[in-house]
C-alpha atoms as one frame of an Amber mdcrd trajectory, in Angstrom:
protein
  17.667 -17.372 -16.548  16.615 -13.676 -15.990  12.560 -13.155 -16.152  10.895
 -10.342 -17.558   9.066  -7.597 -15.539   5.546  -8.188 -14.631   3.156  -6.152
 -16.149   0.092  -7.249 -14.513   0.112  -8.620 -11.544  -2.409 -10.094  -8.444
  -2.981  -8.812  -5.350  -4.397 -10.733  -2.709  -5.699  -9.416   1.432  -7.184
 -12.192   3.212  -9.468 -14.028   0.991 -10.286 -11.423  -1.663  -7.523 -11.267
  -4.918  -7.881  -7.873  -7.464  -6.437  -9.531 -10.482  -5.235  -7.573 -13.596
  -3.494  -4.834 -11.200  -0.846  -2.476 -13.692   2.594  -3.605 -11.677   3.642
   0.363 -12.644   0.982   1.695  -9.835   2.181  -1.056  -7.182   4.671   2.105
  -5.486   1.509   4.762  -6.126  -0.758   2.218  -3.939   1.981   1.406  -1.517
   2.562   5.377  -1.010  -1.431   6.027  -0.462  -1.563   2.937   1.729  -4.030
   1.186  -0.931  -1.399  -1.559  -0.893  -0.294  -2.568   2.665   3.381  -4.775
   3.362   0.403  -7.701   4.596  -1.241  -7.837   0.992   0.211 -10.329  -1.151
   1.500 -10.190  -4.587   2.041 -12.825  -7.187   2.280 -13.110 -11.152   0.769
 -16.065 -11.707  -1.901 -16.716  -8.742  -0.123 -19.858  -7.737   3.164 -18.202
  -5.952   2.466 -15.770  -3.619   4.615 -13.079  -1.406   4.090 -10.509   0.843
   4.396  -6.943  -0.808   7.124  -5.947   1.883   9.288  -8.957   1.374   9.344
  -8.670  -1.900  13.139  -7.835  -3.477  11.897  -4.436  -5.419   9.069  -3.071
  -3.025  10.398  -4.112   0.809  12.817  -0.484   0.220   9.113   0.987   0.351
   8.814  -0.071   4.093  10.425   0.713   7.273  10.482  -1.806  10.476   9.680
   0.297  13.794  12.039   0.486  16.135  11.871  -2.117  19.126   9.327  -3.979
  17.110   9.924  -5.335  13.863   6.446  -6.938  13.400   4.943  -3.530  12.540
   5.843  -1.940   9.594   5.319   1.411   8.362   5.107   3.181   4.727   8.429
   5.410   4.125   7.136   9.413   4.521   3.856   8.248   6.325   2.750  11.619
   7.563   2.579  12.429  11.494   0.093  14.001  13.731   2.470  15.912  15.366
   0.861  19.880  15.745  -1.849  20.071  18.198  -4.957  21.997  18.364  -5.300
  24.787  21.147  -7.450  22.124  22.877  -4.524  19.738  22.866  -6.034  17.523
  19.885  -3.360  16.378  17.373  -4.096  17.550  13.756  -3.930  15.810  10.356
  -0.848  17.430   8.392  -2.165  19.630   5.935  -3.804  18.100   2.677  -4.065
  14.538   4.250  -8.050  14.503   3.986  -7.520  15.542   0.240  -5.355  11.990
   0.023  -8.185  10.238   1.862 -10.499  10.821  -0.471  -8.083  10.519  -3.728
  -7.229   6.875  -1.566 -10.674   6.210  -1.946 -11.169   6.867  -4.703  -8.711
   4.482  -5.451  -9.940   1.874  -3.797 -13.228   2.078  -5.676 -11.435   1.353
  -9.092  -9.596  -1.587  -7.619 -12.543  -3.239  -6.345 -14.548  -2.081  -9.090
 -16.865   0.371  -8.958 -20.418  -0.474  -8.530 -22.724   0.444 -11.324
């Protein structure tokens, strides 16, 4: 019997779940590391599974080489250039993201009023 695609959908890290979560944002939050491939997912609250083993969103997630345990968001950015002091430097635009992933954050975990 084929099911129908979630709409809504729960979210769970650790012991705190963010119900009522649109399932069309799920790759948005994966890509702005507001979802990680720890958090858990589930439709109904009583089956859970962990985003990066899930059939639709583990393509979202690449292992490491040499160890598999640690997994990494497809087109996370790198600190590759360096300063003249030998620093490495955020790719350009990525403290933009941080505060667009906070911002984020703050509506999933409801904003205090």
């Amino acid at each position: 019997m084929a099911k129908n695609p979630l709409k809504i959908v729960m979210i769970r890290r650790g012991s705190s779940t963010v119900e009522n979560v649109p399932s069309q944002n799920l790759i948005t939050f994966i890509r702005k590391k507001v979802l990680l491939g720890t958090d858990e997912l589930s439709g109904d609250g009583k089956d859970w599974i962990r985003v990066d083993r899930h059939y639709q969103l583990r393509k979202f997630f690449a292992i490491n080489e040499g160890d598999p345990s640690k997994m990494e968001v497809v087109g996370t950015p790198r600190f590759e250039d360096k300063s003249e002091e030998g620093e490495l430097l955020p790719p350009p635009g990525f403290t933009g993201n941080l505060e667009e992933v906070a911002g984020l954050l703050k509506d999933i975990n409801g904003r205090e009023q």
